[in-house]
C-alpha positions in Angstrom: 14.8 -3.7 28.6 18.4 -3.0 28.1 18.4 -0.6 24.2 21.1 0.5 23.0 21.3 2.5 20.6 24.7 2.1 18.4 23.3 4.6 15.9 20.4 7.0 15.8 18.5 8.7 13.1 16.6 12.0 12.4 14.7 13.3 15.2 11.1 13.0 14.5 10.2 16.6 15.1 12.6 17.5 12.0 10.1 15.2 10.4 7.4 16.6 10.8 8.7 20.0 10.1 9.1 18.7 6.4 5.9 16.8 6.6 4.0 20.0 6.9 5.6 22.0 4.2 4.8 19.1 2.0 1.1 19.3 2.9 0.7 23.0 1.9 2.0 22.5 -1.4 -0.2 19.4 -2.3 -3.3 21.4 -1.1 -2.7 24.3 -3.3 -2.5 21.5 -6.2 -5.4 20.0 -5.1 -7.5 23.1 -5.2 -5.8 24.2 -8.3 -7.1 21.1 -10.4 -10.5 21.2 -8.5 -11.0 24.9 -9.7 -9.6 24.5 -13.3 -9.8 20.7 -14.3 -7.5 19.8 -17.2 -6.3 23.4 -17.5 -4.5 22.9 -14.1 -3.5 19.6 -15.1 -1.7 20.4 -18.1 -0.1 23.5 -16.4 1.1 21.1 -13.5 2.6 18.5 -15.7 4.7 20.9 -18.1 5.8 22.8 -14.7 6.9 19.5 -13.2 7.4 16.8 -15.8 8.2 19.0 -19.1 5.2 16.8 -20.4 2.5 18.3 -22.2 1.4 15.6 -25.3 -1.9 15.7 -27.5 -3.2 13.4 -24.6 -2.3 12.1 -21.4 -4.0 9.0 -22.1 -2.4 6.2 -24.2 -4.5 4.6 -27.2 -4.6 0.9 -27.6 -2.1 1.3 -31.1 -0.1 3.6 -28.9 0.1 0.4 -26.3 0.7 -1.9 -28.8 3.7 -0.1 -30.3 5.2 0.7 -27.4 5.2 -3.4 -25.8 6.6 -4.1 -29.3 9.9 -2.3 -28.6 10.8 -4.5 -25.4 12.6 -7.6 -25.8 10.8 -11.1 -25.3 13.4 -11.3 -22.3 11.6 -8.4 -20.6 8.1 -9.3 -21.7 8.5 -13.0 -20.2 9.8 -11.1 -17.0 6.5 -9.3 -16.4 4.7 -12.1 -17.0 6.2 -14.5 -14.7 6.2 -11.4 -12.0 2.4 -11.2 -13.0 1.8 -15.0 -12.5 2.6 -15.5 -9.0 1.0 -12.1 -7.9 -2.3 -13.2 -9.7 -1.8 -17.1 -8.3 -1.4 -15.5 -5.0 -4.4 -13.0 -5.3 -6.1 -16.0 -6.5 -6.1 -18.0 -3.1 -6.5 -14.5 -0.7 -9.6 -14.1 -3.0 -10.9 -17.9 -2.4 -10.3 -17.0 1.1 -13.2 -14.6 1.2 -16.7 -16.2 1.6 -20.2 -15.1 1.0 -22.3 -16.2 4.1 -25.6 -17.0 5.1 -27.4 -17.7 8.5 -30.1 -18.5 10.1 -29.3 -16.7 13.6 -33.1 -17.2 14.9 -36.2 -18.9 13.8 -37.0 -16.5 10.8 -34.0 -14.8 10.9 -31.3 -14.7 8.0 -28.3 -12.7 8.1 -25.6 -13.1 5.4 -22.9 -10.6 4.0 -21.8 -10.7 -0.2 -18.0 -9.4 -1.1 -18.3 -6.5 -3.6 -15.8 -5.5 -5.4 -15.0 -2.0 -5.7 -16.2 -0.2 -9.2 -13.8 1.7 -10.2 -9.9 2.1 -9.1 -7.1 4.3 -9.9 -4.0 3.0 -9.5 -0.6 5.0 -9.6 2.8 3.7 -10.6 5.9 5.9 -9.7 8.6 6.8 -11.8 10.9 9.4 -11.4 14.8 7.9 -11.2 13.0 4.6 -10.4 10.6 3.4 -12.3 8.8 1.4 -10.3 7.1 -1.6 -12.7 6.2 -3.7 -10.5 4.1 -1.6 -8.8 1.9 -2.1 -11.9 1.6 -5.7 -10.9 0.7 -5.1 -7.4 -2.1 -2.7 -8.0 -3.7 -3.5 -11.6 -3.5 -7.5 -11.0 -4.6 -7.7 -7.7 -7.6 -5.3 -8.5 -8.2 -7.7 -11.4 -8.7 -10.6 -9.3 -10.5 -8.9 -7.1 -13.2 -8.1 -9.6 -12.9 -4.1 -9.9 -14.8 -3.4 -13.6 -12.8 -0.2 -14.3 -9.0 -0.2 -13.3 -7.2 3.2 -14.5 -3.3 3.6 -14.3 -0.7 6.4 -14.5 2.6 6.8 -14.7 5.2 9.9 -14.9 7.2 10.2 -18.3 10.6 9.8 -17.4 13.2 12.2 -18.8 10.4 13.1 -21.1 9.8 9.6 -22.4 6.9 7.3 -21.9 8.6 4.6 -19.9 7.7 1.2 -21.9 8.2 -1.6 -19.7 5.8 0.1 -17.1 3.4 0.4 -19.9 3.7 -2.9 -21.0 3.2 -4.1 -17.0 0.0 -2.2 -16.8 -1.7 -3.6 -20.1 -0.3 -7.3 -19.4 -2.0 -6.5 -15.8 -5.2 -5.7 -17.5 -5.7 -1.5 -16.9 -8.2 -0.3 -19.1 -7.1 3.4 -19.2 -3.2 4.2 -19.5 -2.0 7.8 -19.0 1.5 8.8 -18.9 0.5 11.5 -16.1 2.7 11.5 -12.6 3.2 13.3 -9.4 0.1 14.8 -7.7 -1.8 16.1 -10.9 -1.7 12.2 -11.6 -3.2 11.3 -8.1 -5.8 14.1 -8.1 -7.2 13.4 -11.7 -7.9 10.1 -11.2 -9.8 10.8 -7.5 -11.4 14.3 -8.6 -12.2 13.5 -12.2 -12.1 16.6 -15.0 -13.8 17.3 -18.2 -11.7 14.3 -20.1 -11.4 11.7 -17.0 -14.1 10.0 -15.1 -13.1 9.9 -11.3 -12.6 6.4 -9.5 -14.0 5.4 -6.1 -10.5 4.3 -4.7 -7.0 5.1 -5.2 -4.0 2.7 -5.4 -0.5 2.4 -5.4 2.9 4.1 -4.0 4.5 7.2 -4.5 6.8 10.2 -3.1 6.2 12.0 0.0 3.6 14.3 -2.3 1.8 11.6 -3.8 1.5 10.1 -0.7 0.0 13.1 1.2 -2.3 13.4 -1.9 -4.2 10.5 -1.5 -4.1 11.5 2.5 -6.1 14.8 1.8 -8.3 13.1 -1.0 -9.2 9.4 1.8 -12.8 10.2 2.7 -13.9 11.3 -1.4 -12.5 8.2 -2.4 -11.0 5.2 -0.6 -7.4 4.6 -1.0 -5.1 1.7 -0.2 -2.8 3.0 2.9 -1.2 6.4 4.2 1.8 5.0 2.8 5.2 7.1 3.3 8.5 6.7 2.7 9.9 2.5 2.3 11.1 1.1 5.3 13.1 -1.8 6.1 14.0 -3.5 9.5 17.0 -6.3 10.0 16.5 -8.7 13.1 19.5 -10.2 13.3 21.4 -12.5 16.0 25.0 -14.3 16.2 23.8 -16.7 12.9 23.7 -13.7 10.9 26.8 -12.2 9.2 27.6 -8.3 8.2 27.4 -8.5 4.5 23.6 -9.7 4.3 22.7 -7.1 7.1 24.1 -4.1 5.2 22.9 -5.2 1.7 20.0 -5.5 2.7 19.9 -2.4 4.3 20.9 -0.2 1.6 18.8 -2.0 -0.9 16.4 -0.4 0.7 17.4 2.5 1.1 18.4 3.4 -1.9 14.9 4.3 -2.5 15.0 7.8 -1.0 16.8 10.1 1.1 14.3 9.6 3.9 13.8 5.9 3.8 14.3 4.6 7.6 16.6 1.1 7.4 17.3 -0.3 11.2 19.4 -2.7 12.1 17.9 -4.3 15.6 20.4 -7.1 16.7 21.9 -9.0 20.0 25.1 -9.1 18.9 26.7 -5.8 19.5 30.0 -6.9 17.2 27.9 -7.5 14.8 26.2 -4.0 15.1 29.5 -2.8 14.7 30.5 -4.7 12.0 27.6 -4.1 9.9 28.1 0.0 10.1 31.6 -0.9 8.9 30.2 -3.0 5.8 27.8 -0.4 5.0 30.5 1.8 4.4 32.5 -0.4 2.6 29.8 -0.9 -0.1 28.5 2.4 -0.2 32.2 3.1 -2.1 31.0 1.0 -4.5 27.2 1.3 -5.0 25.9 2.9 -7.6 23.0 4.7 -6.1 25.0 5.3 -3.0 24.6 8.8 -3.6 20.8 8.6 -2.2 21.2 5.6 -0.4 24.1 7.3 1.7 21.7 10.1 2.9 19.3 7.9 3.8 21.4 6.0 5.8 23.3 9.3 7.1 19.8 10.8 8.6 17.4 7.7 9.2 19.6 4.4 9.5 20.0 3.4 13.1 21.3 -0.1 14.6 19.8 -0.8 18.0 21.2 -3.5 20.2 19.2 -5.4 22.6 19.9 -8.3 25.3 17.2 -11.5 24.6 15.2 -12.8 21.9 12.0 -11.7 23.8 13.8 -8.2 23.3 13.6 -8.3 19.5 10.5 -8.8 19.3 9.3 -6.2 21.5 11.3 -3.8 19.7 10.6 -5.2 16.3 6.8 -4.2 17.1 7.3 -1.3 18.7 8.8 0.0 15.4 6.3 -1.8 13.6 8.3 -1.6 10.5 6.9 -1.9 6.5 9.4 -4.5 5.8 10.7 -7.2 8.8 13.8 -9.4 7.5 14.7 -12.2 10.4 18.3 -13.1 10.3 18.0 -15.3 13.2 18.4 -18.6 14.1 14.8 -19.6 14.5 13.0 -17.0 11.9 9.5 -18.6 12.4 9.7 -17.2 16.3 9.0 -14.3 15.1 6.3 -15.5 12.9 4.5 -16.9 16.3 5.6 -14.0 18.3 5.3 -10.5 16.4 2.0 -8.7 15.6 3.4 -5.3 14.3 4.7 -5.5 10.2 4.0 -5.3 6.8 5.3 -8.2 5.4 7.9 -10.5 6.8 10.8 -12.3 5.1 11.9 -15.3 7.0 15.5 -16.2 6.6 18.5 -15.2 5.0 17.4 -17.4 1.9 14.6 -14.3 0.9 14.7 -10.9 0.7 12.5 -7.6 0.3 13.9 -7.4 -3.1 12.1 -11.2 -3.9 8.7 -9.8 -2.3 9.2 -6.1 -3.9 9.8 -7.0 -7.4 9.0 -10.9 -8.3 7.5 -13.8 -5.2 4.1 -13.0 -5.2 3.3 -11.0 -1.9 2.2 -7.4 -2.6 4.8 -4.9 -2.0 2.4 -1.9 -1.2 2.7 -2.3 2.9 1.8 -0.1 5.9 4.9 2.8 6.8 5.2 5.2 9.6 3.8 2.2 12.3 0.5 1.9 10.6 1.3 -2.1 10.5 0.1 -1.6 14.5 -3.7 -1.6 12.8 -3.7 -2.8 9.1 -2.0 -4.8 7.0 -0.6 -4.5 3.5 -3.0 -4.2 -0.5 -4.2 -7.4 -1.2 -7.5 -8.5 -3.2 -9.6 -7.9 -0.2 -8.4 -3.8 -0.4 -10.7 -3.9 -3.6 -13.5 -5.6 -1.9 -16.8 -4.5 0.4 -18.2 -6.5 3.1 -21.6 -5.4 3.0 -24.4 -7.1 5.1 -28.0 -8.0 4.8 -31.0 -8.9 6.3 -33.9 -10.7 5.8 -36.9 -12.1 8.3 -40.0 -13.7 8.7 -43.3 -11.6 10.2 -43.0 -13.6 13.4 -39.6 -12.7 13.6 -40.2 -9.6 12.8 -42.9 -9.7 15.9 -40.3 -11.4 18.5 -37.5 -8.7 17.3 -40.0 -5.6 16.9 -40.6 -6.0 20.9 -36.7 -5.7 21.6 -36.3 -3.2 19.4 -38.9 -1.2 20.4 -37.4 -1.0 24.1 -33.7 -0.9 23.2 -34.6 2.4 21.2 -37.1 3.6 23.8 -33.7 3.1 26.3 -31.8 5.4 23.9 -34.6 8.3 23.6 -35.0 7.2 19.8 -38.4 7.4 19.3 -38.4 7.7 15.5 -36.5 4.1 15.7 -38.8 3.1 18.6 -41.6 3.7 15.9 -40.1 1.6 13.0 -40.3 -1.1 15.3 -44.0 -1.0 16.8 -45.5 -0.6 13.8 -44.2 -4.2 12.4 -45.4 -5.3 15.9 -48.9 -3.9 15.5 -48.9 -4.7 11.9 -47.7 -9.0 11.9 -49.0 -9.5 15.7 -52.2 -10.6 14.4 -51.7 -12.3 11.0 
């Protein structure tokens, strides 16, 4: 494969170098609130957030007041938003069956799809407050059944930010706490003396928040080792330079370490687009992240053939793919590593981020190699059973009895050769 590489990002061994600093910090925290429960907590959130209020946790008047400030504009936003995620949720939750077999004479086999008890789900602020991560979480647990869905959120600037409020109580939460950063995370997972803990953990956040819920997977389930957005542009001859670097810098404008690739076969347009990236970062008014981001990870890659692209495309495996190409569904039929892809130059990650009905919470750092993004069946246990007749119970004792005898298990051997002895002669 011919790659060329028209610009190159941050080494990944300066990467890591930050990656590990990061997960020193977050394991004091961790141990902090473990040791000292809502002490630490509160310490944590006036030392980060200037936030320290009667309660963390919002009361229902609290709620209402707060939705009453937005404007019907805004509160008929959420709730369209909120529609097509829950209408979409809907038919991935239809999808998942109950089943029930007879695999032998006397032999029934079936699994049920149980819901999760408890979640927590975590919706970032900071100079973004990210709303419709309250969708993509609190709905989709919703549908999925989950009894008890907690959320948090940072104040921002010191003030409770009321449209992400209003998301999570439209979304149904049942607990709102205006608690961010890794405190947030760790409250909801650990539990303290004011806050139950929840069996899984949901939702986005900063390179902290994210290793959080990396050192807490094992106590609780969470959703995906998520890290920092991603976006990646396949793009041929039929695209043009002003889609490729909007879309690019719509991305990352989200962070200073937020990867955005262009991979193309047209190296004029590889050219071009570096040149339209500059031009609108001039003019963008969060071009004072988005320009780092792009500085240290934005690369363009140039490639020969179709066939290229997509072996590129999955070995980069990318959160976000956006196909600029002549025949978009190709890649549909063709590419197995992505979070999410957007097929066209009609969508956008914007459209599945904020408003289509997709969930935005996908797999970073090549994780879309082995998993795919939150949807209902994140929320939901496949659990098996069994269930058999005694002369079943004869016919697969004998089996059983040898397979474990094979193995040296003669505990398990045992379990076996007594329902032989035992249903042999009934």
């Amino acid at each position: 494969m011919a790659t060329k590489y028209i610009k190159k990002g941050m080494s990944e061994h300066a990467s890591k170098e930050t990656d590990s600093k990061v997960r020193a910090i977050v394991e004091d925290i961790l141990g902090d609130i473990e040791a000292r429960g809502d002490a630490a907590v509160r310490e944590l959130s006036e030392r980060f957030d200037k936030w320290s209020p009667e309660s963390f946790r919002l009361t229902p008047e609290q709620v209402e007041d707060i939705v009453s400030r937005l404007s019907q504009q805004t509160i008929d936003d959420l709730k369209f938003a909120q529609a097509q995620v829950r209408n979409f949720a809907q038919v991935q939750r239809a999808a998942l069956q109950d089943v029930e077999v007879e695999t032998l004479p006397g032999v029934v086999l079936g699994h049920k799809n149980i819901p999760a008890n408890s979640v927590g789900c975590y919706v970032p602020g900071g100079r973004y407050p990210m709303v419709a991560s309250a969708h993509m979480s609190i709905v989709t647990a919703k549908v999925a059944g989950v009894k008890r869905i907690i959320a948090c959120t940072p104040p921002i600037n010191g003030e409770i930010p009321a449209a992400t409020v209003a998301a999570m109580y439209f979304g149904g939460a049942d607990e709102i706490y205006v608690l961010g950063g890794v405190q947030a995370v760790a409250v909801m997972a650990l539990g303290t003396e004011s806050i139950a803990p929840v069996d899984m953990l949901i939702g986005p956040g900063n390179m902290y928040v994210a290793e959080a819920k990396r050192q807490l997977y094992g106590r609780v389930g969470i959703d995906l080792f998520a890290g920092p957005t991603e976006v990646l542009v396949i793009a041929d001859h039929t695209a043009d330079a002003e889609i490729c670097a909007t879309d690019l810098l719509g991305q990352a404008e989200h962070g200073p370490t937020s990867p955005a690739i262009l991979l193309t076969t047209d190296e004029q347009l590889a050219h071009d687009t570096i040149a339209e990236v500059g031009r609108q970062l001039e003019v963008l008014p969060t071009a004072d992240i988005a320009s780092i981001s792009w500085q240290d990870y934005g690369e363009v890659i140039v490639v020969d053939t179709v066939d290229e692209l997509v072996a590129e495309a999955d070995r980069i495996a990318s959160e976000h793919v956006e196909v600029l190409t002549q025949d978009p569904r190709y890649f549909l039929d063709h590419m197995t590593n992505y979070g999410a892809l957007f097929l066209g130059p009609e969508t956008n990650v914007a459209y599945g981020d904020k408003v289509i009905g997709t969930n935005h919470t996908l797999p970073t750092k090549k994780a879309g190699r082995y998993t795919g993004g939150l949807w209902v069946g994140k929320f939901i246990k496949t659990c098996t059973y069994q269930q058999i007749t005694e002369e079943a119970s004869v016919m697969i004792g004998e089996y059983g009895s040898r397979l474990c005898e094979l193995e040296g298990f003669l505990g398990h051997k045992e379990q076996c050769d007594l329902r032989v002895r035992r249903y042999s002669n009934r």
